[in-house]
PDB file of N, CA, C, O and CB in Angstrom:
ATOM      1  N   UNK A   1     105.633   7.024  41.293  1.00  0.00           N
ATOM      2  CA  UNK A   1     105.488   6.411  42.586  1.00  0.00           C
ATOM      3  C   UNK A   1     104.468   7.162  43.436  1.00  0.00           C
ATOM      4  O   UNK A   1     103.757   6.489  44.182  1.00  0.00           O
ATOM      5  CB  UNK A   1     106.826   6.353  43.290  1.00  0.00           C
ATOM      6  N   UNK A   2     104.294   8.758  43.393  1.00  0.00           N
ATOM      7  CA  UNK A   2     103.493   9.672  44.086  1.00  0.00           C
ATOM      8  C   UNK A   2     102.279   9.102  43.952  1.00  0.00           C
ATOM      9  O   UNK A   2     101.531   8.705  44.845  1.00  0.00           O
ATOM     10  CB  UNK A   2     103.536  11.051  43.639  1.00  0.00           C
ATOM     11  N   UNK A   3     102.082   9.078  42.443  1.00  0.00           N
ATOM     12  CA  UNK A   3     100.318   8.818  42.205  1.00  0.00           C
ATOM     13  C   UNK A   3     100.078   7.558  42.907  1.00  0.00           C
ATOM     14  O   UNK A   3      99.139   7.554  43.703  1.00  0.00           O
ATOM     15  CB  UNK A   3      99.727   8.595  40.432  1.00  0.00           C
ATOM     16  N   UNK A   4     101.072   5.997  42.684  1.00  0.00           N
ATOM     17  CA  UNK A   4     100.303   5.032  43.138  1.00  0.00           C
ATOM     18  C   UNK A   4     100.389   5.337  44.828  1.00  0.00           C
ATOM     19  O   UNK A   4      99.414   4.813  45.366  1.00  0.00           O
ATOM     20  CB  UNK A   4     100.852   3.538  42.571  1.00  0.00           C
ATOM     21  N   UNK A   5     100.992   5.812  45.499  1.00  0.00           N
ATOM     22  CA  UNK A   5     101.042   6.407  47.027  1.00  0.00           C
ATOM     23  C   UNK A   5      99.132   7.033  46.771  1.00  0.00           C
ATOM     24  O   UNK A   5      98.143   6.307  46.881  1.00  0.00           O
ATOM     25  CB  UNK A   5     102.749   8.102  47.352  1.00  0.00           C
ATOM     26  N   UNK A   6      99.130   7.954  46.558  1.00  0.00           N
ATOM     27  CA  UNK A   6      97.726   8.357  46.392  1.00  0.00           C
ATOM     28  C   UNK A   6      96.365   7.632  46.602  1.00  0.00           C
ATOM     29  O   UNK A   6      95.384   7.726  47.339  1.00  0.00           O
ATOM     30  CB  UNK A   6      97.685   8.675  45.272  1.00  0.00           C
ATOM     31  N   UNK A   7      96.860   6.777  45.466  1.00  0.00           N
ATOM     32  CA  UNK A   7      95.790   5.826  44.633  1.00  0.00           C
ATOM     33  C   UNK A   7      95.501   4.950  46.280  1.00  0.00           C
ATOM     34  O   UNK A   7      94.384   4.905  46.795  1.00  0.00           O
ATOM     35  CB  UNK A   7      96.677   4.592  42.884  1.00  0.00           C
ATOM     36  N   UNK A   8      96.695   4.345  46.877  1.00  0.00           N
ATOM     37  CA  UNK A   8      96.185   3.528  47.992  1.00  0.00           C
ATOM     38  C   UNK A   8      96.067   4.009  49.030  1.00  0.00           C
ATOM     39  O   UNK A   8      95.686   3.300  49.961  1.00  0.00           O
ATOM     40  CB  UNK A   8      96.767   2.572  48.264  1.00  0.00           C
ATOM     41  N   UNK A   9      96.395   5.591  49.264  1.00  0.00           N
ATOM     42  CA  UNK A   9      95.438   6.342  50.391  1.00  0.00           C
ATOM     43  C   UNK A   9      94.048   6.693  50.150  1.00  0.00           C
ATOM     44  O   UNK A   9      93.151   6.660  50.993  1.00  0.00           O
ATOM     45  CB  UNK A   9      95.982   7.626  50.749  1.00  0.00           C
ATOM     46  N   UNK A  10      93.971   6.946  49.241  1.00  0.00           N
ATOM     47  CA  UNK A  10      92.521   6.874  48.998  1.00  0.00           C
ATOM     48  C   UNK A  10      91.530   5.990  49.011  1.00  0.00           C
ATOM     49  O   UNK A  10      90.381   6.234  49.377  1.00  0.00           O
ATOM     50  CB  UNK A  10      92.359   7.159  48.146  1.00  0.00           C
ATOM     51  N   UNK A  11      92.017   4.756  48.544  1.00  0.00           N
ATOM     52  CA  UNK A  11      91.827   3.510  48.114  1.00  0.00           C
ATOM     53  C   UNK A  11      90.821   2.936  49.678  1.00  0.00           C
ATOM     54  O   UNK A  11      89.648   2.569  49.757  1.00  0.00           O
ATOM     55  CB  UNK A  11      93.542   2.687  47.692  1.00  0.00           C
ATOM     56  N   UNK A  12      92.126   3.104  50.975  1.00  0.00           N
ATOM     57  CA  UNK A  12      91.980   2.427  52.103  1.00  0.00           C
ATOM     58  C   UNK A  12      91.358   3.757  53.233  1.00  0.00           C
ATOM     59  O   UNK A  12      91.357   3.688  54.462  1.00  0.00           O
ATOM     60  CB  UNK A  12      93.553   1.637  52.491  1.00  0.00           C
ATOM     61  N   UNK A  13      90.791   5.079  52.270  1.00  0.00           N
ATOM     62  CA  UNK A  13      90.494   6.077  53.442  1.00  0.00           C
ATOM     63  C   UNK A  13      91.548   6.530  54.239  1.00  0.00           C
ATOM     64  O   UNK A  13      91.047   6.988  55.266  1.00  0.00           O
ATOM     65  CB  UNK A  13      89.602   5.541  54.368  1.00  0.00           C
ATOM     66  N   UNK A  14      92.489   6.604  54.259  1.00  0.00           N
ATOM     67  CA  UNK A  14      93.714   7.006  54.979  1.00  0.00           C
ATOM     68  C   UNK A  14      93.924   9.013  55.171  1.00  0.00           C
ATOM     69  O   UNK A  14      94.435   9.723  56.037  1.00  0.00           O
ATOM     70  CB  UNK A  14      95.093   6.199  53.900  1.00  0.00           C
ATOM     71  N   UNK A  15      93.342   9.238  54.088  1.00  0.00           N
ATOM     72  CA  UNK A  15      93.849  10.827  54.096  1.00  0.00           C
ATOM     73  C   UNK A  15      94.203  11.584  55.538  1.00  0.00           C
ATOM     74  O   UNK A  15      95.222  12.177  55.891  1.00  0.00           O
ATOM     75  CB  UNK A  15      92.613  11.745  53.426  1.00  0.00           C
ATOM     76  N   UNK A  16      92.818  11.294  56.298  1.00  0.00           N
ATOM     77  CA  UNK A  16      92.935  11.756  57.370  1.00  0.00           C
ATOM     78  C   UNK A  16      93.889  11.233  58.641  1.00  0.00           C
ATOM     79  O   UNK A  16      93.866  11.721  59.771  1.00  0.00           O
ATOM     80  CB  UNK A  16      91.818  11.792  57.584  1.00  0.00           C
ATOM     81  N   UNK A  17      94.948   9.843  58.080  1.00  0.00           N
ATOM     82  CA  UNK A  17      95.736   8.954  59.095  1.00  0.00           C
ATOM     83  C   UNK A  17      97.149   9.035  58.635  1.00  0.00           C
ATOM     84  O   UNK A  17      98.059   8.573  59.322  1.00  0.00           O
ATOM     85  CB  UNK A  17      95.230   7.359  59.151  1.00  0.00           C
ATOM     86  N   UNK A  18      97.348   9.600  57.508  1.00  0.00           N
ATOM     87  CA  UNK A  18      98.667   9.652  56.881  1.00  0.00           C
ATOM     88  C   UNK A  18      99.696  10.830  56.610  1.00  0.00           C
ATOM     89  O   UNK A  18      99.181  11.761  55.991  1.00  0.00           O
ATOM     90  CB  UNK A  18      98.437   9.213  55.797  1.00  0.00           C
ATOM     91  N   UNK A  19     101.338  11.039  57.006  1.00  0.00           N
ATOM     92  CA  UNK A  19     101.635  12.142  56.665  1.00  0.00           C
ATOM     93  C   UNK A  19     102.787  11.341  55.952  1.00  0.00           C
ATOM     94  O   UNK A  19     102.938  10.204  56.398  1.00  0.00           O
ATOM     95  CB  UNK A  19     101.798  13.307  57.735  1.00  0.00           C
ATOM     96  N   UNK A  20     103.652  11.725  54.904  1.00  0.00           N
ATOM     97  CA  UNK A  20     104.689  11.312  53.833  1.00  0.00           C
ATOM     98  C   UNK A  20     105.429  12.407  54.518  1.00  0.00           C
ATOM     99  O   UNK A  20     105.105  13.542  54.866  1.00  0.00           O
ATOM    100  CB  UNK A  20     104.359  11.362  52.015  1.00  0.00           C
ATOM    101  N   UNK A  21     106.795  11.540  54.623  1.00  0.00           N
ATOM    102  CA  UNK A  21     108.137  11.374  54.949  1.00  0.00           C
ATOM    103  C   UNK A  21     109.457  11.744  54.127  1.00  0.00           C
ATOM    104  O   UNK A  21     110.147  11.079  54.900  1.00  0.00           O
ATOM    105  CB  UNK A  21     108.176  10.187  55.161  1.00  0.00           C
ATOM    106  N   UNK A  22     110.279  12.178  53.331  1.00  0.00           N
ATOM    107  CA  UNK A  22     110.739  11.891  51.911  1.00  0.00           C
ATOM    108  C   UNK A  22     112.082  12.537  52.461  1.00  0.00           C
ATOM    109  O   UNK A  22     112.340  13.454  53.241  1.00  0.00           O
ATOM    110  CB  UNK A  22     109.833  12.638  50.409  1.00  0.00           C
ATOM    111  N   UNK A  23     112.895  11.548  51.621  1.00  0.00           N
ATOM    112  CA  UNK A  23     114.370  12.501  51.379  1.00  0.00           C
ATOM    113  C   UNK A  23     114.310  13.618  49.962  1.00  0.00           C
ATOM    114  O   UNK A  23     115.001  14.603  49.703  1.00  0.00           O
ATOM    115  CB  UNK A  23     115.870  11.211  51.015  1.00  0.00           C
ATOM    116  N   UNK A  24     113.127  12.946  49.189  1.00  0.00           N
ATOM    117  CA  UNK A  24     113.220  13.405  47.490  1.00  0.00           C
ATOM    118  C   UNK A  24     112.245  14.887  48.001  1.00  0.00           C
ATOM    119  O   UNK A  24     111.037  14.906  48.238  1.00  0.00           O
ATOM    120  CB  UNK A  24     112.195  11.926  45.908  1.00  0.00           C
ATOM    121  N   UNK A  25     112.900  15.665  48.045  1.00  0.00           N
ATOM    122  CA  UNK A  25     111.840  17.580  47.561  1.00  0.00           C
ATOM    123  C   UNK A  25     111.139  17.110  46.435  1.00  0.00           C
ATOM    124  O   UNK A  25     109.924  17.284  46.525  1.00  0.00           O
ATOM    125  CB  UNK A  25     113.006  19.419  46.822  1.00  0.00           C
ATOM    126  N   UNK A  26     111.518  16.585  45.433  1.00  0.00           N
ATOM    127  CA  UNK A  26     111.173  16.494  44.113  1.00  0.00           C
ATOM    128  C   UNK A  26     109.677  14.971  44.237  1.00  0.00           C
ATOM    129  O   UNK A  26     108.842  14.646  43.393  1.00  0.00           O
ATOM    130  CB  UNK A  26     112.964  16.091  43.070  1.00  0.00           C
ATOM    131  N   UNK A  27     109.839  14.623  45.112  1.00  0.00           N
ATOM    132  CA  UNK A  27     108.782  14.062  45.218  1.00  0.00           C
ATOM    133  C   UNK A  27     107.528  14.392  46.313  1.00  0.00           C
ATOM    134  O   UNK A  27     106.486  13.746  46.201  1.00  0.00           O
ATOM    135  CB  UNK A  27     109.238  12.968  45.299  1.00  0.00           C
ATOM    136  N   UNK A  28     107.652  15.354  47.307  1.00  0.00           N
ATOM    137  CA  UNK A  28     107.176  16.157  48.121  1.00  0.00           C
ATOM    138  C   UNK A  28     106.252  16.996  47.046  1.00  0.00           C
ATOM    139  O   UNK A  28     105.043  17.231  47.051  1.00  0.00           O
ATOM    140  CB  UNK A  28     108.306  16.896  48.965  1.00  0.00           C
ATOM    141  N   UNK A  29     107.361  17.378  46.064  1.00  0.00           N
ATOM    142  CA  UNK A  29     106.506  18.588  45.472  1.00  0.00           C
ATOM    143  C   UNK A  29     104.724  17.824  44.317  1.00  0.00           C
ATOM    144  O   UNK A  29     103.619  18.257  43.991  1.00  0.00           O
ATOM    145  CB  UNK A  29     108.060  19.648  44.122  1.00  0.00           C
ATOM    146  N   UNK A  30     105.595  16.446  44.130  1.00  0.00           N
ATOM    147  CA  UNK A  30     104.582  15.786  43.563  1.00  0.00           C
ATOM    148  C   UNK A  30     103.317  15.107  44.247  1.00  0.00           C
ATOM    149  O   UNK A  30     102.428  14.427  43.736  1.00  0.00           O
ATOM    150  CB  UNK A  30     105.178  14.956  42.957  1.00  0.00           C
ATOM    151  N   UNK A  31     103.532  15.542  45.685  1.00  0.00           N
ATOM    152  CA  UNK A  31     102.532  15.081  46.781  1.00  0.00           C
ATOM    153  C   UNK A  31     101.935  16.077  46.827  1.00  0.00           C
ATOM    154  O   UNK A  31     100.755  16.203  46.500  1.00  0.00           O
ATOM    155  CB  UNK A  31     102.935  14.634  48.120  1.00  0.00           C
ATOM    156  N   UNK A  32     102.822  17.128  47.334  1.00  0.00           N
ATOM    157  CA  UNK A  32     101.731  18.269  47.363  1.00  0.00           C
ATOM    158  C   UNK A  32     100.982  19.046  46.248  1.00  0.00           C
ATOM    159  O   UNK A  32     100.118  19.899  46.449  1.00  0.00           O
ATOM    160  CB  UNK A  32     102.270  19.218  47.978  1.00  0.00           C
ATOM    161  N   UNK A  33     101.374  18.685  45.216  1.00  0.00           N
ATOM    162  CA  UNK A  33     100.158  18.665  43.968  1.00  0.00           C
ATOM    163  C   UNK A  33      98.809  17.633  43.708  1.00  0.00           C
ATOM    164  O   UNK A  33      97.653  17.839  43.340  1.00  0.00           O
ATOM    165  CB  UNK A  33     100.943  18.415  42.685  1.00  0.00           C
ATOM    166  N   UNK A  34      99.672  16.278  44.140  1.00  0.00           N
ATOM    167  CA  UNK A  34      98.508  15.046  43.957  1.00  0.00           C
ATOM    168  C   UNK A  34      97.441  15.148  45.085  1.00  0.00           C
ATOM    169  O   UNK A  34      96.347  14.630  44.859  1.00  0.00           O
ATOM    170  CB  UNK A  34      99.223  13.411  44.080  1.00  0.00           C
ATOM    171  N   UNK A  35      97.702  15.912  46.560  1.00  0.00           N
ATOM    172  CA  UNK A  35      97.094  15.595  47.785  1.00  0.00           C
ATOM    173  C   UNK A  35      97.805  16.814  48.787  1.00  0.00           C
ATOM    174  O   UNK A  35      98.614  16.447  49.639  1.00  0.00           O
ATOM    175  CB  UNK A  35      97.419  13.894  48.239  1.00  0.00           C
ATOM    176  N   UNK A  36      97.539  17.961  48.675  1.00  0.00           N
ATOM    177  CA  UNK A  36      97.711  18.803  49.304  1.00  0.00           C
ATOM    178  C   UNK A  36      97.489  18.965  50.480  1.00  0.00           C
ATOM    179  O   UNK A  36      98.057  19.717  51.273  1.00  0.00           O
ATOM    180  CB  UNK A  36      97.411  19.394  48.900  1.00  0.00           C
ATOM    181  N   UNK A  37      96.520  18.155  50.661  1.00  0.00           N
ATOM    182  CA  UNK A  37      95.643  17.980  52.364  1.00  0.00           C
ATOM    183  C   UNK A  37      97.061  17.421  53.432  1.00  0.00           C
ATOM    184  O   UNK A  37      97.478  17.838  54.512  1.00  0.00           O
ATOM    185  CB  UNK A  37      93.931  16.230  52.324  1.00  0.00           C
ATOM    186  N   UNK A  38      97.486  16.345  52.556  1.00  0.00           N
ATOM    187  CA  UNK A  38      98.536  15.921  53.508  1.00  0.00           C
ATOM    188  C   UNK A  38      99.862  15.962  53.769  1.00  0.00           C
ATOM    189  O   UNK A  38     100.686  15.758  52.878  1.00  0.00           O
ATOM    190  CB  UNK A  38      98.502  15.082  53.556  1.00  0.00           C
ATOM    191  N   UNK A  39     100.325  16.329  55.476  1.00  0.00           N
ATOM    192  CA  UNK A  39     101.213  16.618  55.548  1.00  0.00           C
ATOM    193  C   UNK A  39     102.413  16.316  54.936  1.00  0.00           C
ATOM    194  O   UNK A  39     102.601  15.100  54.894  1.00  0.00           O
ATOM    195  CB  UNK A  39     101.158  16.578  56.279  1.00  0.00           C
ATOM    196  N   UNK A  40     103.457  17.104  54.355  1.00  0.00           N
ATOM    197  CA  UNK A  40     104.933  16.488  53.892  1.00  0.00           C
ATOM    198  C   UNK A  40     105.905  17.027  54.862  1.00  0.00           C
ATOM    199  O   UNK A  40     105.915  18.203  55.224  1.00  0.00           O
ATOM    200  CB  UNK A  40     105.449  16.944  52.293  1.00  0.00           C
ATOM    201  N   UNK A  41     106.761  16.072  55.286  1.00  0.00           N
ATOM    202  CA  UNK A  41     108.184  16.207  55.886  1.00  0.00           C
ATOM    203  C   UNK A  41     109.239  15.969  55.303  1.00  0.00           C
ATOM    204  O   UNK A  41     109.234  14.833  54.828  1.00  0.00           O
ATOM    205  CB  UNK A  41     108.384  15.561  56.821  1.00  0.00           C
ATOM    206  N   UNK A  42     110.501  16.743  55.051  1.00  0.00           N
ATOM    207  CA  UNK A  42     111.180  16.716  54.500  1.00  0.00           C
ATOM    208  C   UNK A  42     112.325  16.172  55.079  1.00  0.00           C
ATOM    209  O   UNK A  42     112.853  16.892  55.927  1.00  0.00           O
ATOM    210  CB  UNK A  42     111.131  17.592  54.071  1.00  0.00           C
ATOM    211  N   UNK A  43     113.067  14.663  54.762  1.00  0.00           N
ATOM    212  CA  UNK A  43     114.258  14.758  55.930  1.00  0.00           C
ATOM    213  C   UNK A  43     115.659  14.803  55.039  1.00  0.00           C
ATOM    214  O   UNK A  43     115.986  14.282  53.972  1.00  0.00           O
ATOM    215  CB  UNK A  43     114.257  13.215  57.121  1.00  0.00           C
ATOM    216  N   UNK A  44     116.243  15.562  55.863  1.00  0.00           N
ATOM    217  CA  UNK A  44     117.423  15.946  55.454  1.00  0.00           C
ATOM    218  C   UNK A  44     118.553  15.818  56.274  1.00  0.00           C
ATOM    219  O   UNK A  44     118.730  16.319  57.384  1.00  0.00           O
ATOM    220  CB  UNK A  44     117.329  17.067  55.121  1.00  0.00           C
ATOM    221  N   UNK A  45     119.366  15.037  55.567  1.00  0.00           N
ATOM    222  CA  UNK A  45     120.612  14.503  56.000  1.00  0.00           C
ATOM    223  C   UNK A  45     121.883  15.097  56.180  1.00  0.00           C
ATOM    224  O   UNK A  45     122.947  14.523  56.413  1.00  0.00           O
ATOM    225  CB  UNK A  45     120.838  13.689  55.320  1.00  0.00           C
ATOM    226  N   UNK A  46     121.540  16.984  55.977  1.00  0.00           N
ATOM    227  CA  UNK A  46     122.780  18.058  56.311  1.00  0.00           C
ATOM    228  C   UNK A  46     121.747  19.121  56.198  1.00  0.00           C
ATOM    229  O   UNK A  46     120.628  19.181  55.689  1.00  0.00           O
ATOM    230  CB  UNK A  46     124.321  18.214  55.149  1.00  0.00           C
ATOM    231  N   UNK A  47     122.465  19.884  56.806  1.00  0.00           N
ATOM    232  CA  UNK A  47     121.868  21.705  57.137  1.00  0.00           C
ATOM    233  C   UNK A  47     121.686  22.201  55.803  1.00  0.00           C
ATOM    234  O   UNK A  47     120.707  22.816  55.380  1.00  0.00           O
ATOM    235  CB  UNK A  47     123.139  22.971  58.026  1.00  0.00           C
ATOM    236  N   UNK A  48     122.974  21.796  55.035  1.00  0.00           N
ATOM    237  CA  UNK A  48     123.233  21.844  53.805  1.00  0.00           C
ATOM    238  C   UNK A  48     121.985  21.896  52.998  1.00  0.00           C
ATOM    239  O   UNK A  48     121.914  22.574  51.973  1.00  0.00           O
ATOM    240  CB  UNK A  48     124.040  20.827  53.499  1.00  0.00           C
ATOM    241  N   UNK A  49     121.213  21.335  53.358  1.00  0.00           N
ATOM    242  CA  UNK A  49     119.717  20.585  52.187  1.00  0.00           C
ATOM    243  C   UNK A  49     118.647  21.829  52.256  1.00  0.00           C
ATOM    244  O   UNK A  49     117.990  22.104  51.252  1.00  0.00           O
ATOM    245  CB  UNK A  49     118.628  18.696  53.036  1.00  0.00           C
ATOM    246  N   UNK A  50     118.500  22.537  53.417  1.00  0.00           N
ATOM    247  CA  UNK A  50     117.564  23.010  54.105  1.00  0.00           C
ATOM    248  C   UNK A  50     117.794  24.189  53.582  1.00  0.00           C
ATOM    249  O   UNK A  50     118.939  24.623  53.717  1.00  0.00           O
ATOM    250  CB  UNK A  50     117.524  22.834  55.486  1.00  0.00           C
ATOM    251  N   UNK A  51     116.513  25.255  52.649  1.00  0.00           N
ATOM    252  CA  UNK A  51     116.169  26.649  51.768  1.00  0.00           C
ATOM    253  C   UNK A  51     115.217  26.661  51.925  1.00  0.00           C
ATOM    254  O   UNK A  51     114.448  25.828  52.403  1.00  0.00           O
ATOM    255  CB  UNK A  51     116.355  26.913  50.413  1.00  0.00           C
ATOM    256  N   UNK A  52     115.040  27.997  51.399  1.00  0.00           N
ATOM    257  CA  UNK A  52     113.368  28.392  51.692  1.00  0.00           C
ATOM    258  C   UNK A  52     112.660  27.975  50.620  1.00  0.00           C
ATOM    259  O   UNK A  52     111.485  28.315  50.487  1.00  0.00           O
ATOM    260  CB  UNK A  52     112.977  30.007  51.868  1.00  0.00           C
ATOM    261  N   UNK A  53     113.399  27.052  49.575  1.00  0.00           N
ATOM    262  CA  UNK A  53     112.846  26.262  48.471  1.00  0.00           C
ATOM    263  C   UNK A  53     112.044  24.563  49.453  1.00  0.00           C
ATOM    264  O   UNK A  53     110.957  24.021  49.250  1.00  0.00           O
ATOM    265  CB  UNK A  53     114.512  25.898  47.134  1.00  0.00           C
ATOM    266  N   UNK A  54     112.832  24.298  50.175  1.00  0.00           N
ATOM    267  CA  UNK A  54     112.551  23.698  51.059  1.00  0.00           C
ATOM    268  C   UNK A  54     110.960  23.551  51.129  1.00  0.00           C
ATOM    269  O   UNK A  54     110.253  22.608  50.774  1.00  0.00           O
ATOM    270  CB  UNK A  54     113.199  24.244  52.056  1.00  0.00           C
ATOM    271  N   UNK A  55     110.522  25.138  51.864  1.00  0.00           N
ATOM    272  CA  UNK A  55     109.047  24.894  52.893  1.00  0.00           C
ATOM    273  C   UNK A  55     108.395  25.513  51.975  1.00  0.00           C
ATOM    274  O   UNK A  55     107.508  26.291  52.326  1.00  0.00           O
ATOM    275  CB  UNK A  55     108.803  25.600  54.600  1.00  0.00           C
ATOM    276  N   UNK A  56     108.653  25.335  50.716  1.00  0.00           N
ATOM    277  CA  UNK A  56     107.458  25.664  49.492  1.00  0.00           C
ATOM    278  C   UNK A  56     106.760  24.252  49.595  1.00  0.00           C
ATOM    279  O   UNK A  56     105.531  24.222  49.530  1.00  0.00           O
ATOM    280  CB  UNK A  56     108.145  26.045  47.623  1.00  0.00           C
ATOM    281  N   UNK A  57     107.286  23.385  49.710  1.00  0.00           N
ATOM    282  CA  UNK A  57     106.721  21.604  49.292  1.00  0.00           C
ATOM    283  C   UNK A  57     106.410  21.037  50.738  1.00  0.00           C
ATOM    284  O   UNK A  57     105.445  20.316  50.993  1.00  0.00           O
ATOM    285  CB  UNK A  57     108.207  20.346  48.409  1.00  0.00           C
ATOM    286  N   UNK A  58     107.577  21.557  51.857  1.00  0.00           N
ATOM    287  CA  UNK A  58     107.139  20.544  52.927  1.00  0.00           C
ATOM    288  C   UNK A  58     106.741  21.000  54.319  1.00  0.00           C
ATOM    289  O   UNK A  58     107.369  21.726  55.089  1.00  0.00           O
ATOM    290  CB  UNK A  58     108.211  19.616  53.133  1.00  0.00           C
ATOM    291  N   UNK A  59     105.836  20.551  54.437  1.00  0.00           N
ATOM    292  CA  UNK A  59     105.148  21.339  55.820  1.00  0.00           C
ATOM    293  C   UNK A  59     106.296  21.273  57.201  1.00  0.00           C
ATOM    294  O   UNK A  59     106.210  22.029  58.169  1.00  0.00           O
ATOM    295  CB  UNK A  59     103.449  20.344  56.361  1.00  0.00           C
ATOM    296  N   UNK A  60     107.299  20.260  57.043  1.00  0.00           N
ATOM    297  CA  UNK A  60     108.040  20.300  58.057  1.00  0.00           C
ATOM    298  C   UNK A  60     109.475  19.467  57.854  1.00  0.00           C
ATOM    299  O   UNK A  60     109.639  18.561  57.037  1.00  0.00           O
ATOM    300  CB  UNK A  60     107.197  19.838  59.136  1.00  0.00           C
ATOM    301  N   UNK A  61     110.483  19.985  58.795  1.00  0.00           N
ATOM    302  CA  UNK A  61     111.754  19.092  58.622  1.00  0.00           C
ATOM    303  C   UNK A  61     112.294  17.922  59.296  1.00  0.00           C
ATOM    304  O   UNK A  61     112.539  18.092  60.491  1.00  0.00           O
ATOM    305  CB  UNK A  61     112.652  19.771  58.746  1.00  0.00           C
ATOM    306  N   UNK A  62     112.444  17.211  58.995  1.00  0.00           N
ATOM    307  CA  UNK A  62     113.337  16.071  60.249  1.00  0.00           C
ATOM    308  C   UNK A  62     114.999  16.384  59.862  1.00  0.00           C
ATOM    309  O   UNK A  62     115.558  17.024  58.972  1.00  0.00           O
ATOM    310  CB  UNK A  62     112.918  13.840  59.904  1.00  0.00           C
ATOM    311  N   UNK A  63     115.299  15.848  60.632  1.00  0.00           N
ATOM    312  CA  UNK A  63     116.967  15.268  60.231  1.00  0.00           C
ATOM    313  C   UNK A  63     117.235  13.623  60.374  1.00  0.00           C
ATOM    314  O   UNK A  63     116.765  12.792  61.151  1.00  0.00           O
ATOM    315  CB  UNK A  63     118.201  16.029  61.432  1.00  0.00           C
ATOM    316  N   UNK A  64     118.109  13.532  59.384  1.00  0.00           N
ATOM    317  CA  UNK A  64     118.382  11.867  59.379  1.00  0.00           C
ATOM    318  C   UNK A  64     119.839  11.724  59.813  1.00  0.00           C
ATOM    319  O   UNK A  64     120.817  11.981  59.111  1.00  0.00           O
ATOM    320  CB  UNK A  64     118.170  11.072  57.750  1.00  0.00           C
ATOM    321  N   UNK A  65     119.846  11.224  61.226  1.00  0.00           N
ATOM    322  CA  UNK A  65     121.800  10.717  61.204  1.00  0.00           C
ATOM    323  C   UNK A  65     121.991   9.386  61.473  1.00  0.00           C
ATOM    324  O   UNK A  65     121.862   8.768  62.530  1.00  0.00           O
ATOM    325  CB  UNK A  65     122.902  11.458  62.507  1.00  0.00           C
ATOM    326  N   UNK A  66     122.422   8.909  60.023  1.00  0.00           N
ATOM    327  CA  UNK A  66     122.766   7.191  59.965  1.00  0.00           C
ATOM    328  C   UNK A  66     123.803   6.649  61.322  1.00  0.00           C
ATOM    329  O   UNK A  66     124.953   7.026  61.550  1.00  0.00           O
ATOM    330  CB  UNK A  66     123.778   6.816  58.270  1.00  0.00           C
ATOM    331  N   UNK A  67     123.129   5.833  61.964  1.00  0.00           N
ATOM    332  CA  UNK A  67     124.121   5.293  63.283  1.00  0.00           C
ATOM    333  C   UNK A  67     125.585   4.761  62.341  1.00  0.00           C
ATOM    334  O   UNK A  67     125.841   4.389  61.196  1.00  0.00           O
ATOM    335  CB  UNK A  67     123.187   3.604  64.389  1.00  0.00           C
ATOM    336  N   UNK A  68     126.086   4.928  63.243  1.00  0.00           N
ATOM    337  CA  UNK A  68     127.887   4.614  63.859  1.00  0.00           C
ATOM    338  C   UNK A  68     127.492   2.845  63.991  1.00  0.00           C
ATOM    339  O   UNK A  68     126.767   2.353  64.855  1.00  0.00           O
ATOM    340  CB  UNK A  68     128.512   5.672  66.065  1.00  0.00           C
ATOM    341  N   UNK A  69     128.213   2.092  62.854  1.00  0.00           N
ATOM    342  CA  UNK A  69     128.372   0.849  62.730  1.00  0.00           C
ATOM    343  C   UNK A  69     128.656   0.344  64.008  1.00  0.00           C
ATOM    344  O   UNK A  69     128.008  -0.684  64.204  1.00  0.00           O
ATOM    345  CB  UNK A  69     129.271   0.556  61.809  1.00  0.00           C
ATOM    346  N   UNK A  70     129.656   0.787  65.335  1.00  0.00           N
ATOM    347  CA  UNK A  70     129.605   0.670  66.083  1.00  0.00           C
ATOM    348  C   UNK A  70     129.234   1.204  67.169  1.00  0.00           C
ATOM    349  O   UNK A  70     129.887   1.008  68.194  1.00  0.00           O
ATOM    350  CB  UNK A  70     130.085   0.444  65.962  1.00  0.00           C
ATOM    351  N   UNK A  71     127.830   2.183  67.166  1.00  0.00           N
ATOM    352  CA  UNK A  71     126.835   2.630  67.968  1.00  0.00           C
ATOM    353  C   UNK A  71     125.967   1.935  68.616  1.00  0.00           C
ATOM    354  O   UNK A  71     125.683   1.189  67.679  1.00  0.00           O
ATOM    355  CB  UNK A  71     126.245   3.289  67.444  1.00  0.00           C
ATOM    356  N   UNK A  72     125.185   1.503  69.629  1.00  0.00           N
ATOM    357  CA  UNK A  72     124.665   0.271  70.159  1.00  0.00           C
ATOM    358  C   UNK A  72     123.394   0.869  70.934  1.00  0.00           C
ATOM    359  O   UNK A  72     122.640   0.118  71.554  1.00  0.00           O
ATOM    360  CB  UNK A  72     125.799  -0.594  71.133  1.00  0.00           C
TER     361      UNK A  72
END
């Protein structure tokens, strides 16, 4: 999936307009081999997720908290 991500940043000139998002480390790490230039964020859905294995692959963290079915 990394490479064709690649293939159509390149494709459309984007390098310089694009940063990747990911829950997958394991696909971060395949970004930052295919396209190093661009930023990776890592989001993580517990504290739990977050090592210093972590900010080997991703330039930065988010957190993800799925809304409350009845949150409005």
């Amino acid at each position: 999936m990394e490479a064709k991500l690649v293939a159509l940043i390149q494709q459309y000139h984007m390098q310089d307009r694009v940063m990747v998002h990911s829950f997958s480390l394991a696909s971060l790490q395949n970004m930052q081999r295919l396209m190093p230039e661009i930023p990776r964020i890592f989001i993580v859905g517990s504290l739990q997720r977050i090592s210093f294995e972590s900010f080997k692959y991703a330039d930065g963290l988010t957190s993800h908290h799925p809304r409350h079915p009845n949150h409005h």
